[in-house]
C-alpha positions in Angstrom: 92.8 11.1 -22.0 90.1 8.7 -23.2 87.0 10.3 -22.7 84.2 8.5 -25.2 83.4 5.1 -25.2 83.7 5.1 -28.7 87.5 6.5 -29.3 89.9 5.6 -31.9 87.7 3.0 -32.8 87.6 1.0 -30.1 84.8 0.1 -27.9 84.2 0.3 -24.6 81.4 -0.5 -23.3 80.6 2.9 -20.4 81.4 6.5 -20.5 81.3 5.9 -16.4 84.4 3.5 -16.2 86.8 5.5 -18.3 88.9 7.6 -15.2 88.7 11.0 -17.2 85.3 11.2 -16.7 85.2 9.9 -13.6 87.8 12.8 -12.7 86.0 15.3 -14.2 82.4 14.6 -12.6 84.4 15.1 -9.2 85.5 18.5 -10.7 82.1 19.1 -11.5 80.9 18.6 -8.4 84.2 20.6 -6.5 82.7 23.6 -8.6 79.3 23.4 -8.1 78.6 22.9 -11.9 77.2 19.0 -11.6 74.0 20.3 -13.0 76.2 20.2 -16.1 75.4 16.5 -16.3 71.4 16.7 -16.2 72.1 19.7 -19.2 73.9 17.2 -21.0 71.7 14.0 -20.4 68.5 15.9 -21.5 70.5 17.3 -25.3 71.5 13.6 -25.8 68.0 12.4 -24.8 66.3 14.7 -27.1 68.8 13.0 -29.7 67.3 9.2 -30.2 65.7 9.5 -33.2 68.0 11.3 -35.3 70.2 9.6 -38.2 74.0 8.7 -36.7 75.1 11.8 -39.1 72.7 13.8 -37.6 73.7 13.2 -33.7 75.9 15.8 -31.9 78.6 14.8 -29.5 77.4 17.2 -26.3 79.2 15.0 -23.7 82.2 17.1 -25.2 80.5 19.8 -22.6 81.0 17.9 -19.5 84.7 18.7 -19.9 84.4 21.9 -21.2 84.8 23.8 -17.8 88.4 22.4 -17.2 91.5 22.3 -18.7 93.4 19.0 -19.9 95.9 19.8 -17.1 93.3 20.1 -14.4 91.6 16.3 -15.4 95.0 15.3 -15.1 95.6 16.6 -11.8 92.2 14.8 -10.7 92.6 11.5 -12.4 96.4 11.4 -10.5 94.3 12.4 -7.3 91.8 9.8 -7.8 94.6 7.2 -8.7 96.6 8.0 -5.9 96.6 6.2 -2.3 97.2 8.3 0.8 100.5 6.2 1.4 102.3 7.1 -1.6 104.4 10.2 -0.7 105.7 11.1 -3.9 103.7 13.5 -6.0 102.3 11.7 -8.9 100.9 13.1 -12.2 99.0 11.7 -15.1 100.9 12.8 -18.5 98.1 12.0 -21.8 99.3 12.4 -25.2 97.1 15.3 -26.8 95.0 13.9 -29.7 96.0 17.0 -31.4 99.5 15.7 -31.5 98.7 12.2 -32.6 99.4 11.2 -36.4 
């Protein structure tokens, strides 16, 4: 799952259009745990004027509540149309498996 704008080196340009994210605010929101995202916001904020080596990644905790497997789930939900009748799911490989 991409979940940075920034991953393996490639840029896109918002966090917001990558479908893992968008999968997980849903999940956010499904738990009552969207205040996450104002948590979140306010760290980074609080993070302009720092040196790049300096700057922590807290968006990691948006998807800290949920499991690999349950943003999968969502993002196949999200992708899915009601007409499709076979179950679909979203397979990612896992970065800890990349080499």
């Amino acid at each position: 799952q991409i979940r940075y704008p920034d991953c393996y080196g490639i840029d896109m340009a918002r966090l917001e259009n990558l479908v893992a994210f968008q999968a997980t605010l849903e999940l956010l929101k499904e738990s009552d745990q969207y205040h996450i995202i104002e948590e979140v916001y306010q760290k980074c904020k609080q993070q302009v004027d720092l040196e790049d080596n300096e700057v922590q990644n807290f968006v990691k905790e948006i998807y800290d509540p949920f499991t690999d497997e349950q943003i999968s789930d969502k993002i196949a939900e999200l992708l899915s149309d009601e007409s499709i009748k076979a179950e679909v799911k979203i397979i990612f490989q896992k970065v800890e498996n990349l080499h």
